[in-house]
N, C-alpha and C positions, 0 to 999 in steps of 0.2 A: 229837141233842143240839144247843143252841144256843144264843144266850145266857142263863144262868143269873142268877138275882134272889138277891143274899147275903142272908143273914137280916135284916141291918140297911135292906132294902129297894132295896141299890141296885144296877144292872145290874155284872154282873162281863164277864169277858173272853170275847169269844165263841169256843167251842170244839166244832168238828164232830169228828166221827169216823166213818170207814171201816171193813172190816173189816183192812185193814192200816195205817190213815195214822190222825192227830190234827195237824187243822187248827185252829191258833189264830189273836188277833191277835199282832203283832207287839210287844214292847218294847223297849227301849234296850238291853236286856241281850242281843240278838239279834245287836249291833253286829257281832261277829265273824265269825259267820257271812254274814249279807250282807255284808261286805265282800269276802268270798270269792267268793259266788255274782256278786257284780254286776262281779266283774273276770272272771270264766269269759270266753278267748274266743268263746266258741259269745253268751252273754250278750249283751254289748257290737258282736256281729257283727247278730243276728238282734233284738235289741230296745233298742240302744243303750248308749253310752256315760254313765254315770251323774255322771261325775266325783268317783265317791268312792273315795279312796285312802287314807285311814286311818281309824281306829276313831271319831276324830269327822265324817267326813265321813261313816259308816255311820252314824252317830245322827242326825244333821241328816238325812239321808235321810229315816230311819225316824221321824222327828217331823214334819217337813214333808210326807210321802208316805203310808206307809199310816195311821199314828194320828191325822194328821189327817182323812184318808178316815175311818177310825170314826166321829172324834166330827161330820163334816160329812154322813154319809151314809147311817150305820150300816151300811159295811161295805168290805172294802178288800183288799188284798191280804193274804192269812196266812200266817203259819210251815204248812210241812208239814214232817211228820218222821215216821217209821219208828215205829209204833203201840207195837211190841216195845222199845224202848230209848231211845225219844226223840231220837233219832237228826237230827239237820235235813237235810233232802234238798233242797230250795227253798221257793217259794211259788206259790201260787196264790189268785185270787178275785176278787171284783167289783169293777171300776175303774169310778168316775164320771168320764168325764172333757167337759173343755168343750167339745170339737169333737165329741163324738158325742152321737145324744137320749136313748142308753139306754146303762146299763152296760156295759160290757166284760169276758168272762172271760180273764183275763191270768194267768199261768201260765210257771214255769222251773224247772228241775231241773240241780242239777249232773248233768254228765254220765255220772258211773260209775253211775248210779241210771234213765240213759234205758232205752228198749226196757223196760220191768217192767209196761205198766200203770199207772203210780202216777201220772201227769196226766192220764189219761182219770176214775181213780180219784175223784181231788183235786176235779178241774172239776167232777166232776158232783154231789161233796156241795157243791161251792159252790153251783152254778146248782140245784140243788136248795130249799136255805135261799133264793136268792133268789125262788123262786117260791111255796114255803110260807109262809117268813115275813115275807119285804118283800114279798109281794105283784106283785112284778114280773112284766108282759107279754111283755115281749121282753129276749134278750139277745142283746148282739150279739158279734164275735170281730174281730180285726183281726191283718192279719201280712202283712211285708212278700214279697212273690211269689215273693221263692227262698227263701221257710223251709218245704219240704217237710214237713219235721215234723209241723211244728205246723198247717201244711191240712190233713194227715192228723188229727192229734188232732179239728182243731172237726168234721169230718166226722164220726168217730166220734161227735162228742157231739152230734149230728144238725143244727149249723149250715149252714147253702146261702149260698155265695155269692151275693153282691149287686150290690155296683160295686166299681169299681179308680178308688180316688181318695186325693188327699192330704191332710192334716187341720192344720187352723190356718196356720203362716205356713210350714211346713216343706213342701220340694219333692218331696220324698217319694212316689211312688203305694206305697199300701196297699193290702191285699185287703181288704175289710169283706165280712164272714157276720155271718147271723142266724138267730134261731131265735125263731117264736112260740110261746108258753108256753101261752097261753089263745085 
């Protein structure tokens, strides 16, 4: 599944599906729950503090960040949620960002939903669609050195480490993986 053309011709909201998850984009109407997931300490520990602390700092997020990613990239970070119930568990998917050449699969789960599978799950229908239907060559993974986790996750999703560097004006070393597609 992926994005879908409405009968009136025009591209609707893109929506992947697993056999457990449905990954969408994000809308304003999500505000609540990223407000949640982007204060999770494990969140704000291991990929930053976001500085949104209320319901409109959650929409400014989500309009300046992943819908603008849609409409600048076609494609961005999406809701995942629990297939069965609609449930929202985090997000996952492809980041353009300007310090890297190639996308990024980026990826968070509130934490009562970690250990399941469901970001190995999520990533790979993302970088999936990114390979089928944006055509993309490479993607790449980035996480800061003590986020155990998530080197495990790009691993599993068959990314190899690269170099230990920091990105744009920030001091930061990051671990950068990749994976060629084609």
């Amino acid at each position: 599944m992926g994005r879908q053309v409405s009968p009136a011709g025009r591209l609707s909201v893109l929506q992947l599906e697993t056999p457990r998850l449905r990954l969408r984009e994000f809308a304003e109407d999500d505000a609540a729950f990223v407000l949640r997931l982007l204060n999770e300490p494990s969140f704000i520990e291991f990929i930053g503090d976001r500085g949104v602390r209320n319901l409109d700092d959650a929409r400014r997020y989500l309009r300046e960040g992943p819908m603008a990613s849609y409409r600048a990239h076609g494609h961005g970070l999406l809701r995942v949620s629990l297939k069965m119930d609609d449930t929202p568990i985090g997000m996952c998917g492809l980041v353009k960002r300007d310090t890297l050449p190639e996308p990024d699969i980026g990826f968070a789960l509130l934490p009562e939903h970690w250990d399941r599978g469901y970001v190995t799950e999520a990533a790979l229908a993302a970088m999936r669609h990114g390979e089928q239907v944006l055509g993309l060559g490479t993607i790449l993974g980035i996480t800061s050195p003590h986020n155990v986790r998530s080197i495990a996750v790009l691993g599993k999703l068959g990314l190899r480490f690269v170099e230990e560097k920091s990105l744009g004006d920030k001091p930061q070393l990051l671990k950068i993986f990749a994976l060629a597609l084609k």
